[in-house]
C-alpha positions as CSV (number, residue, x, y, z in Angstrom):
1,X,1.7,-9.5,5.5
2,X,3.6,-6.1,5.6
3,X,2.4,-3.0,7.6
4,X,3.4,0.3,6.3
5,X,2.6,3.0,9.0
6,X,3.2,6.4,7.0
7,X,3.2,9.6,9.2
8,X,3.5,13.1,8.7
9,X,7.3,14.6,8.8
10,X,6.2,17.7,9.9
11,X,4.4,16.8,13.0
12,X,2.7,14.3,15.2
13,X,-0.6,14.1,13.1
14,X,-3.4,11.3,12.0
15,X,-1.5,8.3,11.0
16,X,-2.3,5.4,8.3
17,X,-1.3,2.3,8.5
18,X,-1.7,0.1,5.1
19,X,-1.7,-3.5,4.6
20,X,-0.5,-5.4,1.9
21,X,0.5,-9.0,0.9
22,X,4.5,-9.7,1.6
23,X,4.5,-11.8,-1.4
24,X,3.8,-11.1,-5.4
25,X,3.4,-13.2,-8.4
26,X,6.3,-13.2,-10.9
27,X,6.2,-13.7,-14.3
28,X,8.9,-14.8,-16.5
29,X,8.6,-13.7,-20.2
30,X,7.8,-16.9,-21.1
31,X,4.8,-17.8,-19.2
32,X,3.7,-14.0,-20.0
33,X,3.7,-14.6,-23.9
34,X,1.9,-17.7,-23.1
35,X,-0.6,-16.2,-21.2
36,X,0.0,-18.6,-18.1
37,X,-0.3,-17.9,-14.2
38,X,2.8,-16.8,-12.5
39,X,5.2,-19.9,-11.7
40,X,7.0,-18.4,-8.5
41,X,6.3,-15.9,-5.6
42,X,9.2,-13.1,-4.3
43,X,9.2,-10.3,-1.5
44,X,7.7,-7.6,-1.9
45,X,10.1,-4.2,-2.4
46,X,8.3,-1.0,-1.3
47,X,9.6,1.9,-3.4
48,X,9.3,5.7,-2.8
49,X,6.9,5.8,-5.6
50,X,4.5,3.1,-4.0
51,X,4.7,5.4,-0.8
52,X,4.0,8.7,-3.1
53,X,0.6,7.2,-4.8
54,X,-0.5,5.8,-0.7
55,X,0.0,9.4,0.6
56,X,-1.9,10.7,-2.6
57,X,-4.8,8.4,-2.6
58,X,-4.9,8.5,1.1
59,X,-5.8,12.4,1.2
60,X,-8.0,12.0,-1.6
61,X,-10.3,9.5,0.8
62,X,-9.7,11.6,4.1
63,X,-6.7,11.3,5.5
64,X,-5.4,14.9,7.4
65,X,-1.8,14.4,8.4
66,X,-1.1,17.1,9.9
67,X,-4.4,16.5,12.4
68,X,-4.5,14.8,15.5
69,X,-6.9,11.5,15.1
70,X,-7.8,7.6,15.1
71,X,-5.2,5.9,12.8
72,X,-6.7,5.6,9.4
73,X,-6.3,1.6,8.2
74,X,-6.3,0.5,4.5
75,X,-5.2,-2.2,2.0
76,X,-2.8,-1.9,-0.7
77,X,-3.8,-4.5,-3.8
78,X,-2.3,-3.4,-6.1
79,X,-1.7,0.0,-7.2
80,X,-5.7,0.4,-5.6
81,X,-5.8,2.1,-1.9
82,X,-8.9,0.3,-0.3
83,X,-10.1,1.4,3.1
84,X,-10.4,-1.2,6.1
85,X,-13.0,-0.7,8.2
86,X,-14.3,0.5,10.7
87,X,-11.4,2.9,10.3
């Protein structure tokens, strides 16, 4: 399990702090074509664009970074943002 705590850079606002499995399913090409499950797990890699789209959906369900508050929790499945609760 990874924990992502996102804050604002501006000041000491709300915080979130997402959840999301360490491990993904890889696919090779071949067992892609044929349609069968993944064969082998590896790390998951955070990128800047997975941290864009939290922020995003994050504000769009509530989250105020730049206001004082309760930590907002959520999980990441996905590219889906899904609050935990209670939050």
């Amino acid at each position: 399990m990874l924990v992502v705590t996102i804050q604002s850079a501006g000041e000491a606002g709300q915080l979130i702090r997402v959840y999301m499995k360490a491990d993904v399913p890889v696919m090779s090409a071949a067992t892609e074509q044929a349609g069968d499950s993944p064969l082998a797990q590896e790390r998951r890699a955070i990128k800047p664009s997975d941290v864009e789209a939290i922020i995003a959906e994050a504000v769009q369900q509530g989250w105020e970074p730049e206001k004082k508050g309760t930590p907002l929790r959520f999980e990441w499945r996905g590219n889906v943002l899904f609050p935990l609760f209670p939050n």
